[in-house]
C-alpha positions as CSV (number, residue, x, y, z in Angstrom):
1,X,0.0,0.0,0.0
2,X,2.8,2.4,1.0
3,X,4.6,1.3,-2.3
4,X,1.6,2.3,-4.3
5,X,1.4,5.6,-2.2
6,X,4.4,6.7,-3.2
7,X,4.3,5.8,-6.8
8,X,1.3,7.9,-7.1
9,X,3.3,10.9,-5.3
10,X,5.6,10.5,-7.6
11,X,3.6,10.5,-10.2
12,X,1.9,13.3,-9.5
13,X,4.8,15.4,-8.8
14,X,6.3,14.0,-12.1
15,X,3.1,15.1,-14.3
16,X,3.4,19.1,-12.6
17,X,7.2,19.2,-13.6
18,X,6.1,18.3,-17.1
19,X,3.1,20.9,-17.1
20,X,5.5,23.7,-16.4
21,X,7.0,24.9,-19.6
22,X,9.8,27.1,-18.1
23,X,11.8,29.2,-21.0
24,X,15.2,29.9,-20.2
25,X,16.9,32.3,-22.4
26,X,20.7,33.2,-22.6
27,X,21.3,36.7,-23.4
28,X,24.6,38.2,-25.1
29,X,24.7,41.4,-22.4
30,X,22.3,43.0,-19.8
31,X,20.7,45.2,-22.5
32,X,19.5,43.0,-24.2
33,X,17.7,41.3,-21.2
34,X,16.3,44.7,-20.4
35,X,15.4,45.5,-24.0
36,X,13.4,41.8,-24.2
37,X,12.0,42.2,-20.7
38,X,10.2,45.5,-21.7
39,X,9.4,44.4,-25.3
40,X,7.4,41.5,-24.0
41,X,5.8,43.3,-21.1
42,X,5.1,46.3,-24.1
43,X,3.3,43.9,-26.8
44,X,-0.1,42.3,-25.6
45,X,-1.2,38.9,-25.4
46,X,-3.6,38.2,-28.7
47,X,-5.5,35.7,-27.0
48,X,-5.9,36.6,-23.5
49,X,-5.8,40.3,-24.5
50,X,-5.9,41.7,-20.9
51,X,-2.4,40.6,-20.4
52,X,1.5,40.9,-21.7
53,X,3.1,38.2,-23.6
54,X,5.4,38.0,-20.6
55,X,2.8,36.8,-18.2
56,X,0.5,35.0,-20.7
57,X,1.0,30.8,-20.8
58,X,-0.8,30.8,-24.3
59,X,1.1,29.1,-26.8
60,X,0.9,32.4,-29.0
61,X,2.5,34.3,-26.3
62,X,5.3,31.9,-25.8
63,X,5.7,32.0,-29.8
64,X,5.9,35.5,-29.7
65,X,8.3,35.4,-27.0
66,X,10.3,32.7,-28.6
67,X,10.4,35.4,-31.9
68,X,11.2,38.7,-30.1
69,X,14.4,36.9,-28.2
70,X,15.7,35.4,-32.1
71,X,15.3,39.0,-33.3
72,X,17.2,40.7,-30.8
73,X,19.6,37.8,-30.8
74,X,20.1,39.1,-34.7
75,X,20.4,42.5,-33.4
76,X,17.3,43.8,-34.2
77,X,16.5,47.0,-32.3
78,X,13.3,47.3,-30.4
79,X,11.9,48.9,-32.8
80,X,12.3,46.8,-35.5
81,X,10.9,44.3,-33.4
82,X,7.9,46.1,-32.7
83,X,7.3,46.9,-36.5
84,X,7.6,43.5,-37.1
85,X,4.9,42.2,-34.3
86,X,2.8,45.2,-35.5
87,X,3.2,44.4,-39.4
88,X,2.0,40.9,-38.4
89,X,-0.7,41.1,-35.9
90,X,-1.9,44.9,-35.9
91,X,-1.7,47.2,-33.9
92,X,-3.9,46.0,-31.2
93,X,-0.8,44.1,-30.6
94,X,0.7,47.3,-28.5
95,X,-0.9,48.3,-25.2
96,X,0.0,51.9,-26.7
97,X,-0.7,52.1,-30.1
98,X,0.2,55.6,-31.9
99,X,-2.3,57.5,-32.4
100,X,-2.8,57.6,-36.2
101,X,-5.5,57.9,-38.6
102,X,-5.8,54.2,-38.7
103,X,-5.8,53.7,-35.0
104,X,-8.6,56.5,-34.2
105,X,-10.7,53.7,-33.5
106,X,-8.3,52.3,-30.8
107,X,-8.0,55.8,-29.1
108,X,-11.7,56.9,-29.5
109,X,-13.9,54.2,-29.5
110,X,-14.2,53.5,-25.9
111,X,-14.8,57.5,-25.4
112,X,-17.7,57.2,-27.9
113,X,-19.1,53.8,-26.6
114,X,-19.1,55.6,-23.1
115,X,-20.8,58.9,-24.6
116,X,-23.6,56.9,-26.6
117,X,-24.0,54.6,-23.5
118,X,-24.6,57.9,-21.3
119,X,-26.7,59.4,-24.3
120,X,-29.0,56.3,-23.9
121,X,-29.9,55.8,-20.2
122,X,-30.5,59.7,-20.2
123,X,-33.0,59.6,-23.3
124,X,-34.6,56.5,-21.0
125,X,-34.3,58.2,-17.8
126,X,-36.2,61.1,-19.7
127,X,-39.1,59.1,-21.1
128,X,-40.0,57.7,-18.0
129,X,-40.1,60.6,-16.4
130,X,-42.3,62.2,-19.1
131,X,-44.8,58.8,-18.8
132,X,-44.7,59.4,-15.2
133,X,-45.9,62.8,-15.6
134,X,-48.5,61.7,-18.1
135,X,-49.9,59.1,-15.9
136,X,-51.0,61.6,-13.3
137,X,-54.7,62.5,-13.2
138,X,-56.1,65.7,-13.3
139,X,-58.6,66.7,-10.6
140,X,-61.4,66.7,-13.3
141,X,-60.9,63.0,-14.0
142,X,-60.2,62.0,-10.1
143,X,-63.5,62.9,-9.3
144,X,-65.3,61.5,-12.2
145,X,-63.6,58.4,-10.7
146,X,-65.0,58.9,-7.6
147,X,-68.1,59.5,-8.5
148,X,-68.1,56.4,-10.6
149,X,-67.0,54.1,-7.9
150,X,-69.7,55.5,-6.0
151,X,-72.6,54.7,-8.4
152,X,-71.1,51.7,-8.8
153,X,-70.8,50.7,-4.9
154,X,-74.4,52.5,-4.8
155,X,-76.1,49.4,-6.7
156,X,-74.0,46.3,-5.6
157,X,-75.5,47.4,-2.3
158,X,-79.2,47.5,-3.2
C-alpha cells in the first residue's frame, strides 16, 4: 500500500514538472535582457488580451516570446521588433498604439461607446419621467372616478 502511495506521489509530482513549460533564455549582455523584458511586457497577449506576452501561458505568447528573443539575438532593435509584431498582428498588438489615422478607433472608441452609453440611459431616464408625468390625473378626472366608484358601490349594495 505504502509502495503504491508513493508511486502515485511521484507521479503526480512527475506530471506538474512536465506541465511547467519554463523558457530559459541566454542573453549576449544585460541590454539586451532589459530590451526583451520590456518588449514582452510592451506587446499584448492576442489571446488573453488583458495581459502581456510575458505573463501570458498561451502558446501564442510563448511564440511571440520565442520570436522577439531570435530577433534581438540578430540585433534587431526594439523597434524593428515592434514593427515586425505590429506588421504581423496589428496594432492592437501594442498596449499603446500611436495615435494615427488608422488607430482612431483604438483611441476613441471606448470614449464614444461611453458617450452613446450615457446618451441612452438619459434619453430613457427622460421618457420615464415624461410617462410618469403623463400618468398623473387631473382633478377633473379623479373625481369622475369617484363618482363612478360611488354609483357603482351604490347598486352592488341594493
Amino acid at each position: 500500500m505504502k509502495q503504491l502511495l508513493l508511486g502515485m506521489l511521484m507521479l503526480s509530482l512527475a506530471s506538474a514538472v512536465f506541465a511547467t513549460n519554463i523558457e530559459v533564455y541566454k542573453f549576449d549582455s544585460p541590454q539586451q535582457e532589459r530590451d526583451y523584458k520590456a518588449l514582452t511586457a510592451e506587446l499584448r497577449c492576442l489571446v488573453c488580451q488583458n495581459q502581456d506576452i510575458a505573463d501570458s501561458n498561451a502558446e501564442l505568447a510563448q511564440d511571440m516570446r520565442h520570436k522577439v528573443y531570435q530577433m534581438l539575438k540578430q540585433g534587431k532593435s526594439k523597434q524593428q521588433i515592434v514593427d515586425f509584431m505590429v506588421q504581423r498582428y496589428g496594432d492592437f498588438v501594442r498596449y499603446k498604439p500611436p495615435f494615427e489615422a488608422r488607430t482612431v478607433v483604438l483611441w476613441v472608441g471606448p470614449f464614444l461607446i461611453f458617450a452613446l452609453a450615457m446618451f441612452f440611459m438619459l434619453r430613457a431616464i427622460s421618457r420615464g419621467r415624461a410617462h410618469e408625468e403623463r400618468a398623473e390625473l387631473s382633478e377633473e378626472q379623479i373625481s369622475h372616478a369617484a363618482d363612478l366608484l360611488e354609483q357603482r358601490s351604490g347598486k352592488s349594495t341594493d
